[in-house]
VONU-478391 format. One record per residue: chain; x, y, z of N, C-alpha, C, O, CB in turn. Coordinates in nm, 3 decimals, padded with zeros to 5 digits. Glycine has a CB too. Example, Ala and Ser with C-alpha at 12.3 -4.5 7.8 and 13.67 -1.06 7.14 Angstrom:
<A <01.319 -00.569 00.780> <01.230 -00.450 00.780> <01.320 -00.330 00.780> <01.424 -00.332 00.846> <01.131 -00.447 00.905>>
<A <01.285 -00.225 00.708> <01.367 -00.106 00.714> <01.290 00.003 00.787> <01.341 00.114 00.804> <01.408 -00.060 00.572>>
This chain:
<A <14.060 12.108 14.536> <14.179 12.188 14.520> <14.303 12.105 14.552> <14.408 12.154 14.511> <14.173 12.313 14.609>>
<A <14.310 12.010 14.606> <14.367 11.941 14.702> <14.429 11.847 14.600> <14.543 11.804 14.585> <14.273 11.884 14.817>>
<A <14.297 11.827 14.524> <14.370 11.728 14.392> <14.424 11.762 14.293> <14.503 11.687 14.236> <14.298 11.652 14.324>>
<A <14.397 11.876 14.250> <14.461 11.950 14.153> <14.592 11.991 14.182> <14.668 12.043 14.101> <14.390 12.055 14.123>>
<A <14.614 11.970 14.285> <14.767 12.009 14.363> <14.849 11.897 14.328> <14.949 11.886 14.258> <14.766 12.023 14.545>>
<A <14.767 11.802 14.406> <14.844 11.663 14.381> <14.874 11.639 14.242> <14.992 11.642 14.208> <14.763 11.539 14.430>>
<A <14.779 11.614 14.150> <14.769 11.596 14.003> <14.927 11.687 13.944> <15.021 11.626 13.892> <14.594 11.675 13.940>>
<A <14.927 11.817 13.964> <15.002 11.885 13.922> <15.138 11.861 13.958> <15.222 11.882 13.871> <14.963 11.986 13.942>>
<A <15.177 11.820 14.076> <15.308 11.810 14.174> <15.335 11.672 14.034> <15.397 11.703 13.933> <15.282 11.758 14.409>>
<A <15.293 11.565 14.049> <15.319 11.424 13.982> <15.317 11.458 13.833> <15.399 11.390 13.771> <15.198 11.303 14.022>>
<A <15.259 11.529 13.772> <15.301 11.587 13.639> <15.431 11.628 13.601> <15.497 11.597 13.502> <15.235 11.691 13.619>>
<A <15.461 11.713 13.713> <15.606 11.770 13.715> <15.716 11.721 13.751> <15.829 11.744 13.707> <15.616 11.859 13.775>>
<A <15.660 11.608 13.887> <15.798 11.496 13.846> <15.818 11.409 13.747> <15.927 11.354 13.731> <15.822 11.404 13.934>>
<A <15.705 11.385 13.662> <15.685 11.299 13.512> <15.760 11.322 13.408> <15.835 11.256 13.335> <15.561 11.316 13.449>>
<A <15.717 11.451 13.418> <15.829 11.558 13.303> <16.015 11.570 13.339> <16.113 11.595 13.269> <15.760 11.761 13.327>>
<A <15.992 11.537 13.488> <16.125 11.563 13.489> <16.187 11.403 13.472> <16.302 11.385 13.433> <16.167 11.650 13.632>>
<A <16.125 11.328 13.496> <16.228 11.217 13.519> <16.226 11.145 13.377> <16.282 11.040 13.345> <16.185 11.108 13.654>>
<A <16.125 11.253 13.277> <16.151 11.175 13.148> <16.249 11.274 13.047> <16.274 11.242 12.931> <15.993 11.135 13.070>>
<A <16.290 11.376 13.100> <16.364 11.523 13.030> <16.501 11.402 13.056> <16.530 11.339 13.158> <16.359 11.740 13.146>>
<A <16.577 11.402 12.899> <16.720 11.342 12.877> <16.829 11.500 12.987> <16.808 11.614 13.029> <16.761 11.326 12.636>>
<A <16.913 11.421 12.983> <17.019 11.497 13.037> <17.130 11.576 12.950> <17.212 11.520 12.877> <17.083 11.409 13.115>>
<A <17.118 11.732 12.974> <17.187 11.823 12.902> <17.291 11.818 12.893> <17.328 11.798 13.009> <17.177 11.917 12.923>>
<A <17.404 11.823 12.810> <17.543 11.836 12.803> <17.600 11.933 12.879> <17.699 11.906 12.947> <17.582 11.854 12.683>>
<A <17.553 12.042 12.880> <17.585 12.173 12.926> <17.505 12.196 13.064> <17.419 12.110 13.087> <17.547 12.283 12.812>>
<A <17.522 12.308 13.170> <17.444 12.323 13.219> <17.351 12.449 13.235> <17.355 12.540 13.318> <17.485 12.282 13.287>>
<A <17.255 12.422 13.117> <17.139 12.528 13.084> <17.000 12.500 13.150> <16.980 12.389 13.201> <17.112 12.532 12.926>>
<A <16.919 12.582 13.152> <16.760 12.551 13.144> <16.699 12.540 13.028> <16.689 12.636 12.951> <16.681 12.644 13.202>>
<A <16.645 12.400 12.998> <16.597 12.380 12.900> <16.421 12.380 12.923> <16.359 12.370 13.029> <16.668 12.262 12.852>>
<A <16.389 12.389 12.841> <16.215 12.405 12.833> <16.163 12.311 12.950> <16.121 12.362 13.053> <16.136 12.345 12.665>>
<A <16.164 12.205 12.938> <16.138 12.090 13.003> <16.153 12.085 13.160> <16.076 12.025 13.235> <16.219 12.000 12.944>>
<A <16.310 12.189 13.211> <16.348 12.202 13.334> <16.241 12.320 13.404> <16.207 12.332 13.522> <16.508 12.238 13.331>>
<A <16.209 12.383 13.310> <16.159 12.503 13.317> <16.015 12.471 13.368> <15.979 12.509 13.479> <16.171 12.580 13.185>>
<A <15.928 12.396 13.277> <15.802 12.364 13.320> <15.796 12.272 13.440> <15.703 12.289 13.518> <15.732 12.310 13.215>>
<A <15.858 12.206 13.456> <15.867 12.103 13.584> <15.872 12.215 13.716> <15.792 12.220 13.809> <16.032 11.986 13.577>>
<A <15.972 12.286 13.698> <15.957 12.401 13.841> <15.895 12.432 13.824> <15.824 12.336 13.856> <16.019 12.503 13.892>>
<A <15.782 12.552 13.768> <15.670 12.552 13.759> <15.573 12.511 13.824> <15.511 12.553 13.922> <15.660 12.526 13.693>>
<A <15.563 12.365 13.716> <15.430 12.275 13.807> <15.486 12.262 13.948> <15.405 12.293 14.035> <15.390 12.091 13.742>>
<A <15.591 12.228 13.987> <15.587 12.161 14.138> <15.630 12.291 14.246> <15.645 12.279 14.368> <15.719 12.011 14.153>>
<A <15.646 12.432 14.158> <15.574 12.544 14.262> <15.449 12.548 14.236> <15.393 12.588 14.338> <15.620 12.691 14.254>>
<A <15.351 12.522 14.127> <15.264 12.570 14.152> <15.155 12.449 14.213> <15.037 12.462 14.245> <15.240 12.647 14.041>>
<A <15.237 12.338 14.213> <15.140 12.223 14.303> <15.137 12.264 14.454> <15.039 12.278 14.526> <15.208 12.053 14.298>>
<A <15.293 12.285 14.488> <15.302 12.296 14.640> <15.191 12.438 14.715> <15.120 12.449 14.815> <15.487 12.328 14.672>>
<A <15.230 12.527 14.600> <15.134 12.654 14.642> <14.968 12.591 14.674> <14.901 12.629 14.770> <15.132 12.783 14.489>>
<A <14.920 12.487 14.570> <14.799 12.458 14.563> <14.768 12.344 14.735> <14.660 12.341 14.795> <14.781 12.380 14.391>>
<A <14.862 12.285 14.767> <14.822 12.215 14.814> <14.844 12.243 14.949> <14.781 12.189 15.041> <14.851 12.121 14.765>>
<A <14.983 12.376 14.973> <14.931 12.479 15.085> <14.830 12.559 15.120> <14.794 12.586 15.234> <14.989 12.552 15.094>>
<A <14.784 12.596 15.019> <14.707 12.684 14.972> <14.560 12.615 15.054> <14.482 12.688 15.116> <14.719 12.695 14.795>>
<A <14.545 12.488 15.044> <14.419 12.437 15.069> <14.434 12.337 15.223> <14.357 12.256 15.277> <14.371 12.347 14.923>>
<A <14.545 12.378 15.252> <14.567 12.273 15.419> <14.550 12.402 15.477> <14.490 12.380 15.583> <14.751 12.168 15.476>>
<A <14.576 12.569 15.463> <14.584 12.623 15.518> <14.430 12.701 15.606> <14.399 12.742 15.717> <14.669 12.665 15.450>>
<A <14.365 12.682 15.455> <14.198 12.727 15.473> <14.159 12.614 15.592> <14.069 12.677 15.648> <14.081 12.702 15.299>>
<A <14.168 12.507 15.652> <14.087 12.455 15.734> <14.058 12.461 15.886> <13.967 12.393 15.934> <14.106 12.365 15.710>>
């Protein structure tokens, strides 16, 4: 579980640090999935320090 956390958190900074920069300031698809993954990494990887 632990890795799937990790895996997911580094996905989502991947996505973000390769998303170009908006003219405007909107949420674009890209901004969108990155929060996402790196709530749903952090959840995972609380999620599994907490069970021990």
């Amino acid at each position: 579980m632990k890795l799937i956390g990790t895996i997911t958190v580094l996905l989502a900074m991947a996505a973000f640090a390769s998303a170009g920069t908006a003219p405007v300031p909107e949420i674009d698809g890209s901004s969108a999935v990155t929060a996402v993954g790196l709530i749903a990494g952090g959840l995972l990887i609380a999620r599994s320090r907490r069970k021990k």
